[in-house]
C-alpha atoms as one frame of an Amber mdcrd trajectory, in Angstrom:
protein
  53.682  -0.262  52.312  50.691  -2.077  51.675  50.182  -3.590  48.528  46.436
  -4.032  48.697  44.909  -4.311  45.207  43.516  -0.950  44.653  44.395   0.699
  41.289  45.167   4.683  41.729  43.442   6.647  39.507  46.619   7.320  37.657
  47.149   3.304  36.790  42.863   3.247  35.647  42.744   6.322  33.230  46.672
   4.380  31.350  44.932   1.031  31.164  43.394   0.487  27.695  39.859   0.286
  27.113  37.621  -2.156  25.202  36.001  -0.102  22.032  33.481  -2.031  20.136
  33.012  -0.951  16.791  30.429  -2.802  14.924  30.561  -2.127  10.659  27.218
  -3.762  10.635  25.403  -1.243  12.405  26.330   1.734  10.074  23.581   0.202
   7.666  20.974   0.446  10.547  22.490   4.526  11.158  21.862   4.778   7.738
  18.620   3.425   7.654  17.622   5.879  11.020  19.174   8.614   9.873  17.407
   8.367   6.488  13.635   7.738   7.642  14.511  11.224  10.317  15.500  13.333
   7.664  12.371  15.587   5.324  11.827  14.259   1.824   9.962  17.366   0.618
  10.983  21.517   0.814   7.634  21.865   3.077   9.018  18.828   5.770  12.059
  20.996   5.511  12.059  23.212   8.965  13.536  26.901   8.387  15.197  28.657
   5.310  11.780  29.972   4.146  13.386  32.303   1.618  15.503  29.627   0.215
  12.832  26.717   0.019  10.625  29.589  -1.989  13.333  30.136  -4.680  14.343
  26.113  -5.117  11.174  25.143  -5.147  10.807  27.866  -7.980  13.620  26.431
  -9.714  12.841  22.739  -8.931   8.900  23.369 -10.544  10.351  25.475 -13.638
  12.666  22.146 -14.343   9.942  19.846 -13.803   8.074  21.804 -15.856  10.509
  22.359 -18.748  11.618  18.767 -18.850  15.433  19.704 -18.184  18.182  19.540
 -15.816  18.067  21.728 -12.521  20.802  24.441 -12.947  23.872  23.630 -10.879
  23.884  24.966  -6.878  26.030  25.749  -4.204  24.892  25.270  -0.668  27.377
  26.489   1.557  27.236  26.771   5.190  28.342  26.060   8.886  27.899  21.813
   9.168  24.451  20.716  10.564  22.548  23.204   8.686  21.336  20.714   6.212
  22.969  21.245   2.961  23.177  17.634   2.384  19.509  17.015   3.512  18.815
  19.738   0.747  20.098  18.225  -1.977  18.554  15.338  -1.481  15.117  17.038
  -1.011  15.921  18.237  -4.685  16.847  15.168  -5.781  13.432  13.503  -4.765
  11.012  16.872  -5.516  12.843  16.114  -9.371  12.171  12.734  -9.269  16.203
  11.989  -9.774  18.298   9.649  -8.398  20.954  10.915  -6.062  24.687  10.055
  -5.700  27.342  11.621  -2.998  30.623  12.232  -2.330  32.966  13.650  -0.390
  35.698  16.279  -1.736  38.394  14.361   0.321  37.912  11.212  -1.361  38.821
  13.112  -4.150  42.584  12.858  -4.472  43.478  12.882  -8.087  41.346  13.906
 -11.228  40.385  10.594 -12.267  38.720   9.760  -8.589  36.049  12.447 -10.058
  35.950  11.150 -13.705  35.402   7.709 -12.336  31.953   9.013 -10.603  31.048
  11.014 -13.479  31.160   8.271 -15.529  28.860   6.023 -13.351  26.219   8.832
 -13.192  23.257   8.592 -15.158  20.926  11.203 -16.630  18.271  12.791 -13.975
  20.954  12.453 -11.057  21.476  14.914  -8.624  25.467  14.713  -7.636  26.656
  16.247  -4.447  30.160  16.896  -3.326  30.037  17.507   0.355  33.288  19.516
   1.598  33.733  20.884  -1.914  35.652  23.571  -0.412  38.773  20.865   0.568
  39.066  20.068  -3.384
């Protein structure tokens, strides 16, 4: 019965570990993940069919002087429906705000973003499909 100071592998995996979780690094992501991601439909790899017909409807808009119609981008995640809209957002010149449809609990979670918005913003709701 030897009680030599060895830890079975049993006693490792139930003792807690040290997570370090920095806030103050998400602005650094978000900095990364912005400069990695295309600004324009031609940076934007695949979807040929689909970067034809926005940027149809993106130059028509431009050229009319009026809001883009509305779109739905739907899709698996990491296909780059978010990265989309923003491309639209910056090929109009607009600003662009986000949200998530989970932050969305009661009607006047939405009405208090609408109201904040300002003309030539593009407004995405990612997860629309949870509202």
């Amino acid at each position: 019965m030897g009680g030599g100071g060895t830890v079975s592998g049993a006693n490792a995996a139930a003792q807690p570990q040290t997570r370090i979780v920095r806030a103050d690094l998400s602005s650094v992501d978000d900095a990364q993940d912005s400069s990695l991601r295309p600004k324009s439909l031609s940076e934007f790899l695949g979807q040929s069919a689909i970067k034809e017909n926005l940027g149809v409807f993106i130059d028509a808009a431009r050229k009319r002087q009026e809001a883009l119609d509305h779109l739905f981008l739907i899709g698996p995640p990491g296909l780059g429906k978010t990265t989309l809209a923003q491309i639209t957002a910056c090929e109009l010149g607009a600003d662009f705000k986000v949200t998530s449809a989970p932050a969305l609990d009661k009607p006047k979670d939405l009405a208090g973003i609408l109201s904040t918005i300002t003309p030539r913003t593009v407004f995405f709701i990612d997860e629309i499909h949870r509202l």
